[in-house]
VOPAGU-2260 file (C-alpha; in pm, 1 decimal, decimal comma):
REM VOPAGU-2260
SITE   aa  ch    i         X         Y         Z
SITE  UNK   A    0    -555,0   -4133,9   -9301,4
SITE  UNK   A    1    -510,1   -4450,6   -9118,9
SITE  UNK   A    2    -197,5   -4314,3   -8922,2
SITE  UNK   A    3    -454,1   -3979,7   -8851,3
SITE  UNK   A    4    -741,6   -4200,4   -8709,0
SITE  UNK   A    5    -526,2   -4395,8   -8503,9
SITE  UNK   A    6    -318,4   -4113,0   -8343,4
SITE  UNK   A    7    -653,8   -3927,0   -8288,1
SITE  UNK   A    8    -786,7   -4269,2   -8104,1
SITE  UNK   A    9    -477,3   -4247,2   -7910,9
SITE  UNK   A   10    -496,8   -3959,5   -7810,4
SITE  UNK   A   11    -884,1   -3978,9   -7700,9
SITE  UNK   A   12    -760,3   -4261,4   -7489,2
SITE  UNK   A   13    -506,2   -4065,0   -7310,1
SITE  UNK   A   14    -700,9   -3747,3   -7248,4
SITE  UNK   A   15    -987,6   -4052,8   -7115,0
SITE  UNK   A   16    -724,2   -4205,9   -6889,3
SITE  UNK   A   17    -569,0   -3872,3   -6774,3
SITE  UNK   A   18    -952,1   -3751,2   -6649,1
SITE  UNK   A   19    -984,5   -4113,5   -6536,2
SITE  UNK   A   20    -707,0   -4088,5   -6296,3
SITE  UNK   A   21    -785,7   -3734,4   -6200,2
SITE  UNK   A   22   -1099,6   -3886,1   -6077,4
SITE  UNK   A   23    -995,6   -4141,8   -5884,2
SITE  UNK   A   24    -741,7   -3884,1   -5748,3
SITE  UNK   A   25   -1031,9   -3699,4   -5635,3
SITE  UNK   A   26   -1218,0   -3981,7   -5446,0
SITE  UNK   A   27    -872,6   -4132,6   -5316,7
SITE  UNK   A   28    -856,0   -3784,1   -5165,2
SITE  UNK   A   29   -1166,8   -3767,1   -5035,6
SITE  UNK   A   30   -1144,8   -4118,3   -4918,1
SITE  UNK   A   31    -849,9   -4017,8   -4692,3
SITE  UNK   A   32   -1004,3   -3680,9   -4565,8
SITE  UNK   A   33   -1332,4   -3913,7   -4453,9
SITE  UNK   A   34   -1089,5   -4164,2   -4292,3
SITE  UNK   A   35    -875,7   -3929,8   -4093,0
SITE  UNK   A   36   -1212,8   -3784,2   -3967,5
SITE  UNK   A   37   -1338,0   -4119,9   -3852,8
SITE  UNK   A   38   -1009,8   -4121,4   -3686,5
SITE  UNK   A   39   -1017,9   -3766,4   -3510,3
SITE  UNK   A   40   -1361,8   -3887,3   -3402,7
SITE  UNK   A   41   -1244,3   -4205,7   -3282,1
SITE  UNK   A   42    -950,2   -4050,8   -3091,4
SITE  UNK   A   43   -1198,0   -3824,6   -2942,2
SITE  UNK   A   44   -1483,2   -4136,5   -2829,1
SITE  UNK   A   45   -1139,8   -4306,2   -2685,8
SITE  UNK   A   46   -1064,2   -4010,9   -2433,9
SITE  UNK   A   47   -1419,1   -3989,7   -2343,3
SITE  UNK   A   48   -1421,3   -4381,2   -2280,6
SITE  UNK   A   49   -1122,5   -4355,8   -2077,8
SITE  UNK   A   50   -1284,7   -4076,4   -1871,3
SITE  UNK   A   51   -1581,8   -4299,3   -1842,9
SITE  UNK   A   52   -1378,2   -4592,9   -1721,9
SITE  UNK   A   53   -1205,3   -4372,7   -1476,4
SITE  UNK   A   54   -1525,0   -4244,4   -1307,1
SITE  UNK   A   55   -1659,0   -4616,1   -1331,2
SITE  UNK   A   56   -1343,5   -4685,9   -1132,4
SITE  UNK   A   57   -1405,3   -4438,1    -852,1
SITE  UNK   A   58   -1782,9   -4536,0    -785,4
SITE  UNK   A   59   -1652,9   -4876,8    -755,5
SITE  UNK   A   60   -1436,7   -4751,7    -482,6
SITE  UNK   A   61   -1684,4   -4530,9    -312,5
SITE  UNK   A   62   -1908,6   -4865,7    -301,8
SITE  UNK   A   63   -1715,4   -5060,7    -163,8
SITE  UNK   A   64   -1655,5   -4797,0      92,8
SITE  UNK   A   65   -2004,6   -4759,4     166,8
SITE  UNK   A   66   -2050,4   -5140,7     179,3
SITE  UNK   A   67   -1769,4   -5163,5     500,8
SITE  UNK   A   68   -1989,0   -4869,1     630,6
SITE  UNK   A   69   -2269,3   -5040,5     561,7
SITE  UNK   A   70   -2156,7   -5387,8     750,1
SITE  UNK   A   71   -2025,1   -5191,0    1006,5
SITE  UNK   A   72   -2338,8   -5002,9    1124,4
SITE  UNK   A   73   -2520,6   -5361,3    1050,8
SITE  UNK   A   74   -2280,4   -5520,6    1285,5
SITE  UNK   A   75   -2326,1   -5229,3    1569,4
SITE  UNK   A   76   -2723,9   -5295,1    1540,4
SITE  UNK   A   77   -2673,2   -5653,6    1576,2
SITE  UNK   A   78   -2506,7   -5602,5    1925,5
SITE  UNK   A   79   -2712,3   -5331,2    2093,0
SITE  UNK   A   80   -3050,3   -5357,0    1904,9
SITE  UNK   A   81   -3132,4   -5680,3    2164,3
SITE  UNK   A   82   -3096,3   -5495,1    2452,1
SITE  UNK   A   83   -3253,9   -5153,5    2370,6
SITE  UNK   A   84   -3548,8   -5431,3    2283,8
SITE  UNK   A   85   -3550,1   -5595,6    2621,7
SITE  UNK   A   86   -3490,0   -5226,4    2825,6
SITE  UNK   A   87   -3791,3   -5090,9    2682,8
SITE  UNK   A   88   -4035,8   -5374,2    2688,2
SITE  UNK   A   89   -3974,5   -5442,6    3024,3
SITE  UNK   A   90   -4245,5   -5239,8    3225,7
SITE  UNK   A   91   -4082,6   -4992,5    3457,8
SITE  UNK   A   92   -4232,9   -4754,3    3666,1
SITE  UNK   A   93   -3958,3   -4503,9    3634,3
SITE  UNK   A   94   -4184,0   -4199,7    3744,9
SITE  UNK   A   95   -4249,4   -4431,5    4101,7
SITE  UNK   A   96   -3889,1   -4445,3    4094,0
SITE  UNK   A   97   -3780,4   -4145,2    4141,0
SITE  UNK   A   98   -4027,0   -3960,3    4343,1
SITE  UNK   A   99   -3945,1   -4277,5    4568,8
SITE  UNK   A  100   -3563,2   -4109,1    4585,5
SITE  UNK   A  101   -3674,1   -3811,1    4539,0
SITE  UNK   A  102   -3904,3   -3848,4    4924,3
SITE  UNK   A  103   -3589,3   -4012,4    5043,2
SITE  UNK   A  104   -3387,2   -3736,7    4984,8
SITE  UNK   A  105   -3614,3   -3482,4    5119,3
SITE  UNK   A  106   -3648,6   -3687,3    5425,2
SITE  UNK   A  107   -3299,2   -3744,8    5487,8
SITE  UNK   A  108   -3200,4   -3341,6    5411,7
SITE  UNK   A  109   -3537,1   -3298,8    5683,6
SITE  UNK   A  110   -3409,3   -3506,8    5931,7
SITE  UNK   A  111   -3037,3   -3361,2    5890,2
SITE  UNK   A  112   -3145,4   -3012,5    5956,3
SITE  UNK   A  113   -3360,0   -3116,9    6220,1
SITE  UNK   A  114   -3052,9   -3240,8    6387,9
SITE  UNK   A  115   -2875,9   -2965,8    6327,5
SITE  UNK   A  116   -3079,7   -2750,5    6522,9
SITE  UNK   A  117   -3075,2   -2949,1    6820,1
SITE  UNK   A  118   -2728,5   -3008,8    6853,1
């Protein structure tokens, strides 16, 4: 009976370590699956970080574009700003101006025809 109970222990431990280690065949399994979808994920947040850095790349570029644009329409104002300043806040009398050249001109195109007629 002795050689009974202990091959009937024995085998109690085997079936115990044969569902053992189909159970931690299961969750090794399921371990991997998780992992390689943390990895198809991860793959998928590196393209979209490389697409970020990309686009981060061209509107660096496009700045520093508009910066030279920037200095250049800067440097433009710099030079002719003073002197549209000065034209217009010195007081002209533009309208006496030209009806001034305007009464020339008559007079001289008056005086031409006039002497036209008596030569």
């Amino acid at each position: 009976m002795n050689r009974a109970c202990q091959r009937f222990a024995n085998d109690c431990d085997g079936q115990l370590y044969n569902m053992m280690q189909r159970e931690d065949s299961k969750k090794t399994q399921e371990l991997a699956e998780a992992s390689r979808s943390i990895a198809e994920r991860q793959l998928i947040d590196s393209r979209a970080m490389k697409d970020v850095a990309l686009d981060s790349k061209r509107i660096a570029e496009a700045t520093r574009l508009d910066s030279s644009a920037m200095k250049t329409i800067a440097i433009l104002t710099m030079i002719f700003l003073p002197g549209t300043a000065i034209a217009v806040s010195i007081p002209s009398n533009t309208n006496a101006v030209i009806s001034c050249i305007a009464d020339s001109a008559k007079d001289n195109l008056q005086h031409e025809l006039l002497l036209r007629r008596w030569t």
